[in-house]
C-alpha positions in Angstrom: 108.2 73.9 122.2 107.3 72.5 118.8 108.6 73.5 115.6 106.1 72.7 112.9 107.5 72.7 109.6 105.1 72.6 106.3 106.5 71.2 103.5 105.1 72.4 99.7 106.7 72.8 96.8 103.2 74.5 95.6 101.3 77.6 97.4 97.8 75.7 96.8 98.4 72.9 99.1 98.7 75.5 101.9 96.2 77.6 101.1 93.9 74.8 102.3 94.2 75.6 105.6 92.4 77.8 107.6 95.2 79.1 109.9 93.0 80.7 112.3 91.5 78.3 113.2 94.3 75.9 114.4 95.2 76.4 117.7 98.7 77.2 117.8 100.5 75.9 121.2 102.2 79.0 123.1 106.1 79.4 121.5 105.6 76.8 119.0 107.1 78.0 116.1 105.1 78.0 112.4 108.2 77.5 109.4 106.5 77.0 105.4 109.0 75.6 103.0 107.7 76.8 99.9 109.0 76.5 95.7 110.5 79.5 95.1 108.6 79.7 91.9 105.6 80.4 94.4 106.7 83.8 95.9 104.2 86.3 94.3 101.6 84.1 96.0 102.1 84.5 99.5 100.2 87.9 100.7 100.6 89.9 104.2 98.0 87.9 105.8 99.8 84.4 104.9 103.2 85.8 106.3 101.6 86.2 109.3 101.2 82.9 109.5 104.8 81.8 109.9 107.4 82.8 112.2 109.7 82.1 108.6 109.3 80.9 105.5 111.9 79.2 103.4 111.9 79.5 99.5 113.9 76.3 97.9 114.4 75.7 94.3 112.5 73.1 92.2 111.9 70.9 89.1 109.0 69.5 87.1 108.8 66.1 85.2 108.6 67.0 82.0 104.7 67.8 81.4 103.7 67.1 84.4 101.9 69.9 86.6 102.7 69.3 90.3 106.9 70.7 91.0 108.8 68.8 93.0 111.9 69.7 95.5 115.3 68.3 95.1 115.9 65.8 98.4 119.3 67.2 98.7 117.8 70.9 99.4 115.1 69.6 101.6 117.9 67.7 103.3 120.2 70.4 103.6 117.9 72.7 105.1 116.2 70.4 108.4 119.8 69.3 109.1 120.2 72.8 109.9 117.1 73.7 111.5 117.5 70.7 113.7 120.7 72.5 115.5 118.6 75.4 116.5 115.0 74.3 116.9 113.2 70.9 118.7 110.2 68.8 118.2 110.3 69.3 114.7 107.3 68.1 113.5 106.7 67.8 109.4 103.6 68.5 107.6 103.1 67.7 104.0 100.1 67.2 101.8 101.6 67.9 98.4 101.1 64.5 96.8 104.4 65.5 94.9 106.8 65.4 97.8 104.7 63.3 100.4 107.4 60.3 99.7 110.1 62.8 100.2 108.5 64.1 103.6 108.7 60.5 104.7 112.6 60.0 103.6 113.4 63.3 105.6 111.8 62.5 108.7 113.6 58.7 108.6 116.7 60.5 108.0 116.5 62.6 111.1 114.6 60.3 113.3 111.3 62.4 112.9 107.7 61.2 113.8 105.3 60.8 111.5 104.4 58.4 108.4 107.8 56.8 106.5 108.8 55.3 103.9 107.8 52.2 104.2 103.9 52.9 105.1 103.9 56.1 102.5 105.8 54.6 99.3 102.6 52.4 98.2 100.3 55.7 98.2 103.1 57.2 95.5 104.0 54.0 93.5 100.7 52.2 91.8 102.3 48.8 91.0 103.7 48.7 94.5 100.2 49.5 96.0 98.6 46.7 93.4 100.5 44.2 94.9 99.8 44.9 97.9 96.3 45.3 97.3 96.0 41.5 95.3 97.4 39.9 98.7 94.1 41.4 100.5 91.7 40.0 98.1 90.2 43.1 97.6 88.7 43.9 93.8 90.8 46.0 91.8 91.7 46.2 88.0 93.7 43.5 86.2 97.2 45.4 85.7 100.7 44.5 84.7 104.1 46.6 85.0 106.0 48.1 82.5 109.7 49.4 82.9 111.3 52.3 81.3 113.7 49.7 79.8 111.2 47.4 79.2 108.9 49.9 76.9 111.8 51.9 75.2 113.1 47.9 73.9 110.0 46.6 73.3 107.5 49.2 72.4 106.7 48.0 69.2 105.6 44.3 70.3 104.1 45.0 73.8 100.7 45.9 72.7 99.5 42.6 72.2 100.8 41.4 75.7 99.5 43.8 77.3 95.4 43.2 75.3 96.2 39.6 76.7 97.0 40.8 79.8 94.4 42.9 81.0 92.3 43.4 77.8 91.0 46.0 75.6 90.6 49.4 75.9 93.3 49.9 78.6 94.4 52.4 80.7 97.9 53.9 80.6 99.7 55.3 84.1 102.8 56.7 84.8 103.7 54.7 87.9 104.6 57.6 90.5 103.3 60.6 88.9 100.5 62.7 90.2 97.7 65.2 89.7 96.6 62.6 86.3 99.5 63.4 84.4 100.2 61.6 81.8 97.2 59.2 81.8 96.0 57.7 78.6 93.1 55.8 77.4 93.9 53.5 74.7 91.0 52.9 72.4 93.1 52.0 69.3 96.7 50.4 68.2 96.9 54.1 66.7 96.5 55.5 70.0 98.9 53.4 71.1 101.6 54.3 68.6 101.5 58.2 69.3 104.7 58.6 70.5 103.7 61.4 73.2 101.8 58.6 75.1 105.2 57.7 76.8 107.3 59.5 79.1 110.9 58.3 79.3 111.1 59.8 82.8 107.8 57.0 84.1 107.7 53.2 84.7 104.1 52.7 83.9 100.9 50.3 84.6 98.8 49.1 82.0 95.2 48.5 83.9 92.1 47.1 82.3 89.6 50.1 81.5 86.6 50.0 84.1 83.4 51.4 82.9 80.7 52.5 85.9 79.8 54.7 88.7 83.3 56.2 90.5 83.1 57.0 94.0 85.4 58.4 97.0 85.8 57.7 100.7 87.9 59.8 102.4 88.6 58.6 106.2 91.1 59.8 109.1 92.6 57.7 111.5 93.9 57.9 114.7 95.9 55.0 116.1 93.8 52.8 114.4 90.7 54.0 115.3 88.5 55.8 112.9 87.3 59.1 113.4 86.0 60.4 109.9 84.8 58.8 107.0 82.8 60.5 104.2 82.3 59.3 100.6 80.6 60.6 97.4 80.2 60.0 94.0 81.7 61.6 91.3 79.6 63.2 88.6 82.2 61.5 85.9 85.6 59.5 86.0 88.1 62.0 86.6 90.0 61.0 83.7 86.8 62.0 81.7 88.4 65.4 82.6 91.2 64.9 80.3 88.4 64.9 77.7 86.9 67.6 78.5 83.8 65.9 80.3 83.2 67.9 83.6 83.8 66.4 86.9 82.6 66.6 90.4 81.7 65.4 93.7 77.6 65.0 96.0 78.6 63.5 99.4 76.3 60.6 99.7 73.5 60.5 102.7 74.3 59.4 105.8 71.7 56.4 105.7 72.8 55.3 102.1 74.2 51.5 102.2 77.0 52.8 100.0 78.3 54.3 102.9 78.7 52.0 104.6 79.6 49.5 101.9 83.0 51.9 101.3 83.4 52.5 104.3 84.2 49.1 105.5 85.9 48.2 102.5 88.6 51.3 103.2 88.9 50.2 107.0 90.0 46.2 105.7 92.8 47.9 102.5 93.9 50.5 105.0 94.0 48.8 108.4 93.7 44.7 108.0 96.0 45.1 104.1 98.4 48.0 103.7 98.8 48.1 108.2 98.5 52.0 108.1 98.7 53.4 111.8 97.6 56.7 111.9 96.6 59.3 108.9 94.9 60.9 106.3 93.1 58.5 103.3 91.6 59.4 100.1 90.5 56.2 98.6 88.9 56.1 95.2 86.8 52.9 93.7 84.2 51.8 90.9 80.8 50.6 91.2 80.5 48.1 88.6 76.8 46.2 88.5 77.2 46.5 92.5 81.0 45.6 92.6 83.5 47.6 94.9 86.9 47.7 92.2 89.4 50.0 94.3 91.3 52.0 91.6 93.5 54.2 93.8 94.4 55.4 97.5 96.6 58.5 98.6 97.7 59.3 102.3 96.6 62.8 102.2 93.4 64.5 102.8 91.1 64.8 99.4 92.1 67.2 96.7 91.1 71.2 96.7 87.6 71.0 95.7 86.5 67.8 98.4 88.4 69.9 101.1 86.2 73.2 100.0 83.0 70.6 99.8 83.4 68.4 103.2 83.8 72.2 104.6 80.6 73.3 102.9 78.8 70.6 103.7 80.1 69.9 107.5 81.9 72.5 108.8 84.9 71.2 109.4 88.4 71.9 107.3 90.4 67.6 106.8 93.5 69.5 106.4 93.0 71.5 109.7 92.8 68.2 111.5 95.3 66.1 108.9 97.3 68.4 110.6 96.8 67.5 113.9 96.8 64.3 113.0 100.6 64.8 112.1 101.8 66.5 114.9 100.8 63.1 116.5 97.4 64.4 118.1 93.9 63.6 118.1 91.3 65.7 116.7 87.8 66.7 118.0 84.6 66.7 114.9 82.5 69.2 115.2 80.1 69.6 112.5 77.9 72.4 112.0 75.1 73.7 109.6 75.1 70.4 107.5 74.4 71.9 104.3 73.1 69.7 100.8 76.0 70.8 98.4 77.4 69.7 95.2 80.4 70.7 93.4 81.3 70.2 89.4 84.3 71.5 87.6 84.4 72.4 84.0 88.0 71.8 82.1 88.8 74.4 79.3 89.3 73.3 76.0 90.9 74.5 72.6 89.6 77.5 71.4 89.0 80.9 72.6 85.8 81.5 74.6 82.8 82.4 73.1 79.9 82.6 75.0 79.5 81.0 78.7 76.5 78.9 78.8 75.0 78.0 82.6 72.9 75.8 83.0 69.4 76.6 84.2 68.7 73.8 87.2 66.4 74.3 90.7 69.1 75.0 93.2 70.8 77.5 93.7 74.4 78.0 91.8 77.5 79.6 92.0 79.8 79.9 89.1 83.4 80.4 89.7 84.9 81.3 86.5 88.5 80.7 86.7 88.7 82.0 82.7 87.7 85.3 81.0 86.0 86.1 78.2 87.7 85.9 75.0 90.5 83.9 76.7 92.2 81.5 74.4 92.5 78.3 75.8 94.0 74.8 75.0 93.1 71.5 76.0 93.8 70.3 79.4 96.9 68.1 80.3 95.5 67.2 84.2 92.9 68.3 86.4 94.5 71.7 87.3 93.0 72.9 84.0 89.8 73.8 85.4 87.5 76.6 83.3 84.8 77.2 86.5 84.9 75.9 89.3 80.7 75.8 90.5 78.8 74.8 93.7 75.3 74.3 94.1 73.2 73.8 97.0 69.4 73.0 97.9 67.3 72.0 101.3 66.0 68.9 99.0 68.8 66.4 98.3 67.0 64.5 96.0 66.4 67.9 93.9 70.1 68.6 94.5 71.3 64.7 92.8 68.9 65.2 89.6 70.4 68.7 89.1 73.4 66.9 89.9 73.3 64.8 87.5 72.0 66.9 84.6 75.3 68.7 84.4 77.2 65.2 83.7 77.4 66.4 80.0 76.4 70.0 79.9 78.4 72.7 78.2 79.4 75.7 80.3 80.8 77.6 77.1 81.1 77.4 74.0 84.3 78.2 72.0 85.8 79.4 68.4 88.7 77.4 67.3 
């Protein structure tokens, strides 16, 4: 009898799933460890769900929107469920505490991803280095301790232009949901003294202009049994300046497919060794160059998961979740739809008047503000104003409309 225990320290994460649809094993026992900030979120119907659910306490990074649990909770409460329940399984795809999934089930001998495969997918320097040994693209970067920034602050911005040039990109080194990152188009910028967290190690990574793209593949003891990629309407760090951002899945016949696709199987497979999993792998197109920017070991964030289902049929998290309970899935895609999605960050101010936009398929506006709503500027890509999906027979119809909303104002607003 399993035990399948989901790990979360935020209620969005698991209300990606669609829980009846997964086939539950006769007495195998559903447990959700949850933040205890997230109580109010779970309804009737998600109680249902779980034969228990466990609230634990957590913390936020200063800033930063994704909570965390404290290890030492986490810990405290397997060693006990261990006495009393077997074949614990652990599922977790809240890139938060993904790491600290992986430390709990080396600690009590648990199957699944560790330590050693996981930490790259949470620590960017690590997963650069690993990423120059495979000869694979990627921006020039260098690596900047805590210790090292709060001594040198002052002097490092010249290393760093010689390092990797100018504008540069500023990351905090584990941090997540695009906290914290900073373009730097100026020595001014660069003296603000918010750009800094004292609680980061960052990367300092050349700026990359072009075309960003994502493939998002799952893997079964090696062997590949989904990929799918699109292309983002704008860089998601665009978001962070209040540019909209989305996702079309590219055609099954366009070379870029395929292009990606093989490029993810050599990082995940040939470079980082990965076994078995979940991948969201992000990359530039720059004049027809493959530049990876970023991987996670997770399925893709909330809007893909809503989009791959739109478009497929089929739920990643539904079978990232077999996939961690040591099982292969089974792909079955129905109703292929053409779909796009875009979100729309808020900005400072308090809205005025929403502005759609008038385009040949067929829309649906998610407004995730009201009217009159004061709003301020967005600190990650949580911030989202709308949330809209649009869909058409005609792909090529569905791209230009697509496309027209790369700059297009939902709203106004009065400052």
């Amino acid at each position: 009898m399993k035990t399948i225990i989901f790990l979360s320290a935020v209620f969005r994460y698991i209300d990606l799933y669609n829980f009846d649809a997964i086939d539950k094993e006769d007495n195998s026992k559903f447990i959700l460890i949850l933040g205890e900030n997230e109580k109010n979120k779970i309804t009737t119907q998600h109680q249902c769900c779980f034969n228990s659910i466990i609230f634990l306490p957590v913390y936020l990074i200063e800033g930063e929107p994704n909570t965390r649990f404290i290890y030492s909770n986490v810990h405290n409460t397997i060693k006990k469920l261990v006495i009393t329940h077997h074949d614990i399984k652990i599922i977790c795809i809240d890139e938060g505490n993904i790491f600290l999934a992986a430390k709990i089930r080396e600690s009590f001998n648990i199957s699944g991803p560790k330590q050693n495969i996981v930490e790259p997918f949470t620590n960017k320097s690590m997963m650069h280095k690993i990423i120059e040994s495979g000869e694979v693209a990627y921006p020039k970067s260098i690596f900047l301790t805590k210790a090292l920034i709060k001594k040198n602050k002052n002097v490092l911005f010249d290393h760093i232009v010689s390092k990797v040039g100018f504008p540069f990109i500023l990351k905090p080194d584990n941090s997540s949901g695009a906290f914290g990152v900073s373009l730097i188009t100026s020595k001014n910028d660069y003296d603000n003294n918010t750009i800094f967290n004292d609680n980061f190690n960052y990367l300092a990574s050349e700026y990359i202009t072009g075309d960003l793209y994502h493939c998002d593949l799952q893997i079964y003891k090696k062997e590949i049994l989904f990929s799918g990629s699109g292309m983002y309407l704008n860089p998601l760090l665009d978001f962070m300046f209040e540019k909209n951002i989305g996702s079309i899945l590219l055609e099954e016949n366009d070379a870029r497919n395929t292009e990606m696709r093989n490029l993810c199987i050599h990082i995940l497979l040939n470079v980082i060794q990965v076994n078995s999993g979940s991948f969201h792998v992000e990359f530039f197109n720059r004049d027809g160059q493959w530049i990876f920017l970023e991987a996670a070991y997770r399925p893709p964030g909330a809007g893909l998961i809503d989009l791959y289902q739109q478009c497929l049929g089929i739920n990643l998290c539904n079978t990232d979740y077999l996939l961690q309970i040591d099982e292969k899935p089974e792909y079955i895609f129905k109703n292929k739809k053409n779909i796009f999605i875009v979100a729309a960050p808020i900005r400072q101010g308090t809205l005025f008047v929403k502005t759609p936009p008038i385009i040949k398929s067929h829309l649906i506006i998610d407004w995730r503000v009201k009217d009159a709503q004061y709003m301020k500027s967005p600190k990650s890509i949580a911030d989202k104003a709308l949330v809209a999906f649009a869909m058409n027979d005609n792909y090529q119809t569905l791209f230009q409309d697509y496309l027209s909303l790369k700059k297009h104002s939902f709203f106004s607003v009065n400052q």
